[in-house]
N, C-alpha and C positions, 0 to 999 in steps of 0.2 A: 434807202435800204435799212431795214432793222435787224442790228446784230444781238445772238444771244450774251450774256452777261454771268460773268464769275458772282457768285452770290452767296459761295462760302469756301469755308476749307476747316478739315479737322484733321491733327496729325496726331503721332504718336508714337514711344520708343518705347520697349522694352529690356529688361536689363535681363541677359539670361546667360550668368558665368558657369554653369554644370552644360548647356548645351553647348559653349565652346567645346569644352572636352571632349562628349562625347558624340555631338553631331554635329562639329564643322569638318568642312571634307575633307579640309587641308590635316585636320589631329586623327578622323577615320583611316584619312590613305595613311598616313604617318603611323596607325597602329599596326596596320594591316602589314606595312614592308619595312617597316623597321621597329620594333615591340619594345626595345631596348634604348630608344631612340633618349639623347637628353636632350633633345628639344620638347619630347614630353615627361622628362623628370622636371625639367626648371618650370615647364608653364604654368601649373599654380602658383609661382612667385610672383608671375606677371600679372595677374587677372586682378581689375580693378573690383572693389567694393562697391557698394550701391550707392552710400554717399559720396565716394569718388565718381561717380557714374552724374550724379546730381549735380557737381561742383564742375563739371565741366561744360567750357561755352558753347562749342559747336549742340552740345546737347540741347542748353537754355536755348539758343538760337531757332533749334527746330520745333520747338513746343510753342514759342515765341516769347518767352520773359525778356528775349534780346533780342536786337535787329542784326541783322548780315553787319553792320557796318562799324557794331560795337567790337568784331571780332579783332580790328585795325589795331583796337587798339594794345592788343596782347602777341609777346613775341612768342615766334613758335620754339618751341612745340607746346603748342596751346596745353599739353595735360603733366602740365609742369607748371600750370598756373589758377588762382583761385577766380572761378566765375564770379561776374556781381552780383547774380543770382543762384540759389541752392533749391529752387520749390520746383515738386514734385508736380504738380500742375501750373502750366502756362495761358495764353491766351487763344491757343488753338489746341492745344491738346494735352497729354501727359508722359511722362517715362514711370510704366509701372515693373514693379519686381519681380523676381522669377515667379516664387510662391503661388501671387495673385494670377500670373501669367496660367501659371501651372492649372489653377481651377478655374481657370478659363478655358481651359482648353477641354475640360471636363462638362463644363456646361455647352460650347458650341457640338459637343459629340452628339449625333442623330443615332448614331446606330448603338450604342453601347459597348464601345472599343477601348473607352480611358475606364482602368480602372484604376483608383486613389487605395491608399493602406489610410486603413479606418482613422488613425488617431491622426493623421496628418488632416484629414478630412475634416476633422473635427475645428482643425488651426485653421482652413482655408473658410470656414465659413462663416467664424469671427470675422476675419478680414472683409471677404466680398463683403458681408451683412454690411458695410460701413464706406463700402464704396460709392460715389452718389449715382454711378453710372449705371451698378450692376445688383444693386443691395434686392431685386425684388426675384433674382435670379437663384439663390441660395438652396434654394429647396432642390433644383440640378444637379446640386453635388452629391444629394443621396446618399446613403452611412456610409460607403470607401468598402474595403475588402480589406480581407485577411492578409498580411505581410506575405505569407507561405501560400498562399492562393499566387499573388505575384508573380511570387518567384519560380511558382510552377508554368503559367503563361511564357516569361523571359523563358526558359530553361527549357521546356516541350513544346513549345508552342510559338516560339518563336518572334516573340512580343517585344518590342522597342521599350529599352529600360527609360524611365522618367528618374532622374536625380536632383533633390535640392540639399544645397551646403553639402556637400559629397554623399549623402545617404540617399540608398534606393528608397522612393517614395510612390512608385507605381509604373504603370504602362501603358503603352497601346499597341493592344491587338490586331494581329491580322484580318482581314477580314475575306480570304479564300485563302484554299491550302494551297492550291500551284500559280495564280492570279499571281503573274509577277510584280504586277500593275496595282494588287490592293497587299503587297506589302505592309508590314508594321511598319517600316522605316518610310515608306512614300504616305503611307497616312498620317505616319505622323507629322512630315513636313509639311503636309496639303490641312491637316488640323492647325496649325502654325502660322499658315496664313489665313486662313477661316477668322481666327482668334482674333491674330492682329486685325487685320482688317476691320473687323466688327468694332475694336477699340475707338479707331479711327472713324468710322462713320458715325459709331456715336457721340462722339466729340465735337463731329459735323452739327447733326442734330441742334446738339445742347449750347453749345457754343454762338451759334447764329439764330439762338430762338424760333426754329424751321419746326414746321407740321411734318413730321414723317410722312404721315397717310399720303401726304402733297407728290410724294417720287413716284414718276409713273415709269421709271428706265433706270437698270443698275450695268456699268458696265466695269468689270474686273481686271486688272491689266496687270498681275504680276511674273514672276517666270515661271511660275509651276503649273503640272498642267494633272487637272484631276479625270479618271476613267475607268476600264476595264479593259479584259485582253480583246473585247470586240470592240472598242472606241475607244483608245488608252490616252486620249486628250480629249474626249467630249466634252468637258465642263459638268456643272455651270457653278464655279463660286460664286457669281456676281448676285444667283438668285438665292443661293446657301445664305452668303453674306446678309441679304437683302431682309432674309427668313428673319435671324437673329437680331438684327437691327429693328425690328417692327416696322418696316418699308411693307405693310400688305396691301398695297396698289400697286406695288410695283413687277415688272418683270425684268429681264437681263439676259445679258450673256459675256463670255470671256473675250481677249483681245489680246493676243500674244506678237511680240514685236523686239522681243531680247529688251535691251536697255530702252529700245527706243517707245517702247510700246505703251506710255503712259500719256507721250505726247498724241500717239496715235488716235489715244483714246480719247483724248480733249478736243480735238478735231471732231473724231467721231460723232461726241456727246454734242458741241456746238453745232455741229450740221443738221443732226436727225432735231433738235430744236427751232432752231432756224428754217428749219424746213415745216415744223409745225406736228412735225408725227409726235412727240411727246413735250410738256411743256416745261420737266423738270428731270435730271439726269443726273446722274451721283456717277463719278469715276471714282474707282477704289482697289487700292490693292495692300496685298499684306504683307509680310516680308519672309525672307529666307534663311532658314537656319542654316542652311550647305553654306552661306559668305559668312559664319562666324567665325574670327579666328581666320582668316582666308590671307592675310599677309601676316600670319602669328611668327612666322620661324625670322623675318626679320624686325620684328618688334621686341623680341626675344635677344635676338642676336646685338640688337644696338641699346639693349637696356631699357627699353621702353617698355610701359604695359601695351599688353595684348588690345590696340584701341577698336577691334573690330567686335567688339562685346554688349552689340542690340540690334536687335530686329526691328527695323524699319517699317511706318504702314502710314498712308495720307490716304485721305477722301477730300473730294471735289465737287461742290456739285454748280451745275451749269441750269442757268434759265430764261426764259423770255427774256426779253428786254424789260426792264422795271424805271430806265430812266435816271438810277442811280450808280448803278454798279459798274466795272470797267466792261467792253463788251467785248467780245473775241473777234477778230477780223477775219471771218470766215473766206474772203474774197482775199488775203494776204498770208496766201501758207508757202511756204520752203517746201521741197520734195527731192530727194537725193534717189534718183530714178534706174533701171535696170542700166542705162547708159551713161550715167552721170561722170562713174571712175572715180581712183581710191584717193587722190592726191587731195593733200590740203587745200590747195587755191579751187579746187574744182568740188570738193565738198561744202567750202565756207560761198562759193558761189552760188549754186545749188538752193543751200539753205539759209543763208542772209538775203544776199544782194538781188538773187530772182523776184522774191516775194517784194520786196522793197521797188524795184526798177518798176513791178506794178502798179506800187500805190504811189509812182510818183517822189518817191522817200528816199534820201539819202541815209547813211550808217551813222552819220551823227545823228539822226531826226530820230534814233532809239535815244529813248535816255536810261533804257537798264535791258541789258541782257542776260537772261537765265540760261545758262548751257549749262554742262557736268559738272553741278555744284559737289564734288568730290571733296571730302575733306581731307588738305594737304599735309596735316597731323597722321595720314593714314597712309597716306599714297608717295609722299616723301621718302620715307625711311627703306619704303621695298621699290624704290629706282625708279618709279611712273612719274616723277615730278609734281607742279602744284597744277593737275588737270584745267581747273576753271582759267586760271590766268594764261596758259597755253592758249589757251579759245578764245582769251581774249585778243592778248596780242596777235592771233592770225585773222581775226575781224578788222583787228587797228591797222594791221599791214595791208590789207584787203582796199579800206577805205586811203591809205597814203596813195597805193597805185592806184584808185578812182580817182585822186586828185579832191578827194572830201575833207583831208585833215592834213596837214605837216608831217613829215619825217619825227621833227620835234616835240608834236604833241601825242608822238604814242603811248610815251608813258602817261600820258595825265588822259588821257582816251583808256586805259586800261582801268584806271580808280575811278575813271568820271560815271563810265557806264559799264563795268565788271562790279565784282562783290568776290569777297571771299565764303571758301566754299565752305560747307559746316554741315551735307549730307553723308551719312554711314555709308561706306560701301554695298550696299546690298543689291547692286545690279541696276534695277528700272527707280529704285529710291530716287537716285541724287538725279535724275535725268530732267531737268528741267521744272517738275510741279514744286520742289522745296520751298520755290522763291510766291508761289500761286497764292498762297495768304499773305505775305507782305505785301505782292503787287496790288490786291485787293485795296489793301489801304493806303499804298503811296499813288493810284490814281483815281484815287477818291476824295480824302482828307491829305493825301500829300500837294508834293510839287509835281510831281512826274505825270507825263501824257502818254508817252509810249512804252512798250517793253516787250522784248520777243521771246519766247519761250522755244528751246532748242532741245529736241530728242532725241538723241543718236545711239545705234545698237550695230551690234555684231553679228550677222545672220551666220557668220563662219563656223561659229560654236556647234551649230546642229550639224555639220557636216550633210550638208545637202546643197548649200551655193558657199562661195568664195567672196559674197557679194558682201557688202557694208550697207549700214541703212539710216534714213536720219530723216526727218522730218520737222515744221519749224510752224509758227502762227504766232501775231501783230496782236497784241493786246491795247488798248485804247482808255483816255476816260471817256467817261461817258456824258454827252451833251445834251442830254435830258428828254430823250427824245421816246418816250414810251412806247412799248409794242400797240400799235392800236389793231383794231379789232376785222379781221379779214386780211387788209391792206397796210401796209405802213406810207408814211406820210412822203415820201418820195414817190413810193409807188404811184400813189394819188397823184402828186404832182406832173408823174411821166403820165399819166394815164389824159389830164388835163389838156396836157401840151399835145397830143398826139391827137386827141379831137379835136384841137383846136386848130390842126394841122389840115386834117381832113375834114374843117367849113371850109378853113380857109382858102383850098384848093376846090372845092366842091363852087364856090361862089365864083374863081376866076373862071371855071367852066361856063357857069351861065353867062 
């Protein structure tokens, strides 16, 4: 059997300190029921700068100037301390600034909803012009508009204020008057991920030396959902996405799963390849403004900067077997089912131990597991504890009652095959792909053979089930064994053995 194969990965952060303020939900609701509030006199005290944004490790981590493992070596609270690395581009991707952010968001606009104030326009086109990703993209941002044009959209019209370093710098428009659905506030968080995402897939691209024209399947997987009051989740970012990236082979569609829905989509994309319907599949998603700022009032409250201060975005792409790359274990997926129940033993069963008692695999026979790479810099201070190592320890407890490892070896089971976490809050982010570019190369040019990628979500949020949801898949290296052409090379051999089955029984007849 020939599995499809990881074959790239591009990440990317965002730094956006004016969209705390004015579009995380936690500082929205905060203005709306308390106006007066000093949780939002003090939060411009807390909001990190962009070189502080740079200097920090969970950041380097996710771009990749650093591995998961270097985080060990810094006591927490990691943003209390100087990264080894400060650049602005890594090995997978980049943390770009609001500014750039901003005329980005200008250029992925189709319908002509951002509008920029001219002079600032004039700044952002210095900038793109110079960036290597987007410099042919300039002529998009078009002269900007009138300051007072603006401010008549925000003011009549009901237009979502854009701010950089505290000044109004432009908008985005509604785009129907009673359409509660194309709001300025939902477009512009659905431009938000458009943006990111796009960041991220170009990253892909460039980063792995890939033919765009090559993607023949885009699938989208973040928590927003784009439409109208006649389909108000119909999509499709993944073909938006697809558009702006220069994918024009490509087609797509969305994939909604709460947190869990990134892992959903790696399944997804590994199957319909494996299966042969498409031969190259990009998973991508972009991030969310509503989680900036989303635990600020106790970052705030314990002295710490606001650490929720960037929009998350990764692409993926999955393909044929090439004989080099890790392959995905299509035949070894976890599934936390309508009947599965909410309990930890019966969750981590579900979605470890089932897949595993498949292939035959014991929970030491992983040697890294991706779950809720959550970073404990974030999740610490507002009372959720250190997420990822939670996950670990109920895997290591998991395997002491299988009888697979000692009582004594769960803590060196938690460092041997855990990592610490180093993704943003921002929902389906940390859900298991952060680790999908290292794993790349630690079962390739590493030591590592195995490694399970874990996606768990919340269906309760939508108020429609009570249910929880989660999902899992065996990643592998790879033993060199190329997609060949019709048939893979077991196939052949089952096919061999079966006719040789039926002479063999066709002769004792005669």
């Amino acid at each position: 059997m020939s599995f499809p194969v990881i074959k790239g990965a591009g990440y990317a952060l965002v730094y956006t300190p004016d969209m705390i303020i004015h579009n995380g939900t936690t500082q929205t609701t905060e203005r709306i029921t308390n106006p007066d509030s000093e949780y939002l006199k003090k939060l411009p005290e807390h909001i990190r700068s962009y070189e502080e944004v740079l200097n920090y490790a969970p950041n380097q981590v996710y771009i990749g100037n650093m591995n998961p493992e270097d985080l060990r070596e810094y006591d927490l609270p990691w943003c209390s301390q100087d990264a080894k690395c400060k650049d602005r581009f890594g090995r997978f991707g980049e943390i770009m600034p609001q500014d750039e952010f901003i005329a980005l968001i200008k250029i992925v606009d189709a319908f002509d909803l951002v509008k920029i104030e001219k002079g600032f326009t004039q700044t952002l086109k210095e900038k793109i012009g110079s960036h290597p990703l987007f410099k042919e993209e300039v002529e998009k941002l078009k002269e900007g508009e009138e300051l007072a044009e603006i401010e008549k959209f925000i003011n009549e019209q009901h237009a979502e204020a854009l701010y950089h370093e505290g000044k109004l710098v432009g908008c985005v428009k509604r785009a129907h008057d009673v359409d509660v659905n194309l709001t300025a506030h939902i477009l512009f968080e659905n431009l938000v991920v458009k943006a990111s995402g796009v960041i991220a897939f170009k990253h892909l691209i460039d980063k792995n030396n890939l033919n765009v024209a090559d993607i023949d399947y885009v699938i989208e997987c973040s928590e927003e959902a784009c439409g109208d009051m006649n389909q108000r989740g119909g999509g499709n970012f993944a073909k938006a996405i697809a558009e702006c990236s220069g994918a024009i082979n490509a087609t797509g569609s969305d994939t909604r799963g709460f947190c869990a829905a990134p892992t959903h989509a790696l399944i997804q994309a590994a199957s319909l390849v494996k299966a042969g319907t498409y031969e190259n599949v990009v998973i991508v998603a972009g991030g969310a403004t509503a989680k900036l700022g989303m635990n600020g009032k106790d970052h705030v409250k314990k002295e710490l900067p606001v650490l929720e201060d960037v929009v998350g975005a990764f692409a993926i792409l999955i393909s044929k077997n090439d004989g080099v790359n890790p392959i995905i274990r299509t035949d070894l997926v976890g599934r936390h089912t309508v009947g599965t129940g909410s309990s930890p033993q019966a969750v981590i069963t579900s979605l470890v131990t089932a897949p595993l008692d498949k292939g035959g695999l014991k929970i030491t026979d992983i040697d890294k597991y991706s779950v809720e790479m959550q970073n404990p810099d974030i999740t610490k201070p507002a009372g959720a504890g250190d997420v990822p190592e939670a996950n670990y320890k109920m895997i290591g407890a998991l395997g002491v009652k299988r009888k697979e490892l000692e009582r004594k070896e769960l803590k060196g089971f938690v460092e041997k095959h855990g990592m610490p976490g180093w993704a943003p809050t921002q929902g389906h982010i940390p859900s298991g792909v952060p680790y999908l570019g290292f794993a790349r190369e630690d079962l390739t040019n590493g030591e590592l053979n195995r490694a399970m990628v874990v996606g768990k979500g919340s269906l309760f949020l939508g108020r429609m089930t009570n249910l929880f949801d989660g999902v899992s898949v065996v990643l592998e290296r790879n033993q060199g064994e190329e997609e060949s052409v019709g048939v893979s090379k077991e196939e052949i051999k089952n096919m061999i053995a079966e006719a040789m089955k039926d002479f063999a029984s066709h002769l004792l007849k005669e």
